[in-house]
C-alpha positions as CSV (number, residue, x, y, z in Angstrom):
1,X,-22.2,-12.0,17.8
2,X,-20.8,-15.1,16.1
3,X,-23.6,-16.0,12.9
4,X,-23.6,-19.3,11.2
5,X,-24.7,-18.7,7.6
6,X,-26.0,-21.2,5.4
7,X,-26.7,-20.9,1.9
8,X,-23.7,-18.3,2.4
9,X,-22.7,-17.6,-1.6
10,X,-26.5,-18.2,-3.1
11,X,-28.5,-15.2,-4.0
12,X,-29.7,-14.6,-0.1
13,X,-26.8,-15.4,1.6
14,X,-24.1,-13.8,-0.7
15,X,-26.0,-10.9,0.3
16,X,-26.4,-11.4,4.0
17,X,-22.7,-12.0,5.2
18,X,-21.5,-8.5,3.9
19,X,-24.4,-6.8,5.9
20,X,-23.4,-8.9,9.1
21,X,-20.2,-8.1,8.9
22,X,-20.5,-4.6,8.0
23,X,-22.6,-4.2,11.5
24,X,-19.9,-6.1,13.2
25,X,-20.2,-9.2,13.3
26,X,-18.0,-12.3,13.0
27,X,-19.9,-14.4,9.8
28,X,-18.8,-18.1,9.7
29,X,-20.4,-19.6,6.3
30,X,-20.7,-23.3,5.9
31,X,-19.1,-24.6,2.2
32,X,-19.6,-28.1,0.4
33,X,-16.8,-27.2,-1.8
34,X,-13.2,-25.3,-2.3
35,X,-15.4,-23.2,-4.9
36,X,-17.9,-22.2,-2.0
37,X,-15.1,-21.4,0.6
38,X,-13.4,-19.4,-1.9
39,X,-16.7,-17.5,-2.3
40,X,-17.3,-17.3,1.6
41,X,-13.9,-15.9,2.0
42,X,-14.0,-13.8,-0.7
43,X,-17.3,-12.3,1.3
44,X,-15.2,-11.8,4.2
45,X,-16.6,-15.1,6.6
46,X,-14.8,-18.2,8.2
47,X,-15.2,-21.0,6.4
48,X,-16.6,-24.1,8.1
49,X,-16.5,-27.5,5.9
50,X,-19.8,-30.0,5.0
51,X,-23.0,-29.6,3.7
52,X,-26.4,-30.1,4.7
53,X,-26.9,-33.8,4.8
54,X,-24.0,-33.9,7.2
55,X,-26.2,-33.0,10.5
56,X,-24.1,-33.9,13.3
57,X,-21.5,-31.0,11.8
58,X,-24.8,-29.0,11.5
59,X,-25.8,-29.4,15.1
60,X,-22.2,-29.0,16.1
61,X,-21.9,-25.8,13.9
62,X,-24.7,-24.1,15.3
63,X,-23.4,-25.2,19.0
64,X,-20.4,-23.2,18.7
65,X,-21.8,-20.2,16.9
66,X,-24.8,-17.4,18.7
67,X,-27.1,-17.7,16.0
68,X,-27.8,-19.1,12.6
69,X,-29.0,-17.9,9.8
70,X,-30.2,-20.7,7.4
71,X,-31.1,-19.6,3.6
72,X,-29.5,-22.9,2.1
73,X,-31.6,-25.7,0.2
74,X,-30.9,-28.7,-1.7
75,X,-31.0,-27.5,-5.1
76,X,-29.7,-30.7,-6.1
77,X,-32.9,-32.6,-5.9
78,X,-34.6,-30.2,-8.2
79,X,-34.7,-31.7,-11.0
80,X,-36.1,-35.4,-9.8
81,X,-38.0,-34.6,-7.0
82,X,-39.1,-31.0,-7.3
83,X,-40.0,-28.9,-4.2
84,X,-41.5,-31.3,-2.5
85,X,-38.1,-33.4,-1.7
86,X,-36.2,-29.6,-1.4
87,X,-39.2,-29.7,1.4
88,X,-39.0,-32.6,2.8
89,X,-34.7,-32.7,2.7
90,X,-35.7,-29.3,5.7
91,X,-37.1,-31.3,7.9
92,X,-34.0,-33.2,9.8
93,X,-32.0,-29.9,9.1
94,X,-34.3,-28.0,11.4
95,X,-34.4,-30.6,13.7
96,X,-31.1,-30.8,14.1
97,X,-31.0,-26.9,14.6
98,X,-33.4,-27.4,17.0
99,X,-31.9,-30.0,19.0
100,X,-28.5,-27.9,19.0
101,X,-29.7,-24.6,19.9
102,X,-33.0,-25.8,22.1
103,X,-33.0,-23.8,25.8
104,X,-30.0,-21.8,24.8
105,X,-31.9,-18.2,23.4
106,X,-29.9,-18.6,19.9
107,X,-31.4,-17.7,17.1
108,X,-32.3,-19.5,14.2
């Protein structure tokens, strides 16, 4: 099975991809930057370029993979809008999840 992994080198993820792989699977994580795809490579995965705000790639990501694991967040908006805007910045990233892998049997 191909897996999507989000979130692939935070505390979750980082942890996830190894055990994927190890039960042979192939792990493609998603990285925002060379120090993140690095990391995923490091762990063994593909590396598949953007970030979470980007949700066309997010929709097209999860098109081309048989299921997704999502563990990422916006950590970024922390600090100004607490968890409530980490909430909030979910909502169009499962949508767009959903809209990708809708009538398929994928998991998310």
């Amino acid at each position: 099975m191909h897996v999507l992994v989000t979130g692939g080198t935070g505390h979750s993820g980082s942890h996830i991809i190894p055990e994927l792989i190890a039960a042979g699977h192939e792990v493609t994580g998603l990285a925002r930057s060379d120090t993140a795809a690095a990391a995923l490579s490091a762990l063994g995965a593909k590396v598949r370029r953007g970030d979470l705000q980007d949700l066309d790639g997010l929709k097209e990501a999860a098109a081309d993979s048989d299921g997704v694991i999502h563990v990422a967040h916006r950590q970024d908006l922390l600090p100004s809008g607490g968890m409530d805007a980490v909430s909030a910045a979910e909502i169009p990233v499962m949508l767009a999840y959903g809209e990708a892998l809708a009538g398929t049997g994928k998991p998310l």
